[in-house]
VMD Tcl script that draws the C-alpha trace (Angstrom):
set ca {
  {43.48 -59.25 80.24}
  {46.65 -60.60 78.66}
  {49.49 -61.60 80.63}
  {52.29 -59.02 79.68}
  {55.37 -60.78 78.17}
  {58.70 -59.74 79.47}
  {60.70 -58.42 77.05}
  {64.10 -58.33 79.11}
  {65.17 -58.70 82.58}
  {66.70 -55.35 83.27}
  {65.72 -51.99 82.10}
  {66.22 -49.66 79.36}
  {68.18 -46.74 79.75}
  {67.03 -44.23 77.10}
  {67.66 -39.76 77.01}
  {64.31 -38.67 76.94}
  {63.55 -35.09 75.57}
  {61.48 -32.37 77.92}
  {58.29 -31.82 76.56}
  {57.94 -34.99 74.06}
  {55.78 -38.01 75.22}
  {56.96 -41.63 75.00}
  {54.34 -44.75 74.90}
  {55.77 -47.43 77.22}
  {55.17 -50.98 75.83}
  {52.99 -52.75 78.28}
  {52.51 -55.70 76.88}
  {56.53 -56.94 75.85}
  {55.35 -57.52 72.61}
  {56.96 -54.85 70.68}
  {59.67 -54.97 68.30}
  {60.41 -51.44 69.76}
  {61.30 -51.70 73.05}
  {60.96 -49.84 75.47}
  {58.00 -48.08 73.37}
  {54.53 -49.32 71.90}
  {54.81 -50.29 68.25}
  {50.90 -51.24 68.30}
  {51.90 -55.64 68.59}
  {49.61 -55.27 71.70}
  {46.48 -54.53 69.33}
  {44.08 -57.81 70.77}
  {45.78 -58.74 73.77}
  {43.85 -56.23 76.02}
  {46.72 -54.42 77.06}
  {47.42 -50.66 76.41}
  {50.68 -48.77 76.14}
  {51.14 -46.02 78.63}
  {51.84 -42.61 78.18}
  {55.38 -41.23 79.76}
  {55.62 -37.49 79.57}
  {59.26 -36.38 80.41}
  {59.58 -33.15 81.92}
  {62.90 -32.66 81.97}
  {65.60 -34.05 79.76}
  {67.22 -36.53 81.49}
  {68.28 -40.71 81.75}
  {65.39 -42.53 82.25}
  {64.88 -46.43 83.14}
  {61.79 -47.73 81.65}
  {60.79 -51.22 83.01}
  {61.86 -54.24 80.40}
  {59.97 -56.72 82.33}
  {57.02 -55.23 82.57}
  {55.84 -56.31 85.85}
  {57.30 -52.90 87.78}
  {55.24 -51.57 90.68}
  {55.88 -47.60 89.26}
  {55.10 -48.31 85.51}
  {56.58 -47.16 83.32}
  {60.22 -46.72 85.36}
  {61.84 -49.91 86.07}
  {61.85 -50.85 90.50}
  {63.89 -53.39 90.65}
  {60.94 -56.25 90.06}
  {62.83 -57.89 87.62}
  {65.41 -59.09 90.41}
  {62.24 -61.22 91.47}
  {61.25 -63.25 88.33}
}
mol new
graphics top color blue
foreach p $ca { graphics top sphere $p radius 0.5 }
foreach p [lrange $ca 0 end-1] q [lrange $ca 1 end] { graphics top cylinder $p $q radius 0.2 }
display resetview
């Protein structure tokens, strides 16, 4: 497996919707950060699926090493 690239040293704050799904870009690839726009496709690493229940402010990780994928923990503070 491929090394995930970090993509930015903070999180993304983005209003998610209840009932849609959002794919979290694993990798830090993507041109569409925070979300999967398929740049991961040979690097071994999937996006994951986010399903938001409520509508709300969420923080998805930008570094992509957080230890509750895919909400940002603070990690980045580390690197």
């Amino acid at each position: 497996m491929t090394e995930p690239v970090i993509a930015q040293r903070g999180p993304y704050g983005v209003e998610v919707t209840a009932g849609k799904d959002y794919f979290w870009c694993r990798c830090g690839r993507s041109a569409s950060q925070p979300f999967c726009d398929g740049s991961h496709k040979g690097t071994g690493i999937t996006p994951l699926k986010y399903h938001a229940e409520q509508d709300d402010l969420v923080f998805f990780c930008g570094c992509k090493h957080t230890h509750t994928p895919p909400l940002c923990d603070g990690t980045h503070n580390g690197l």
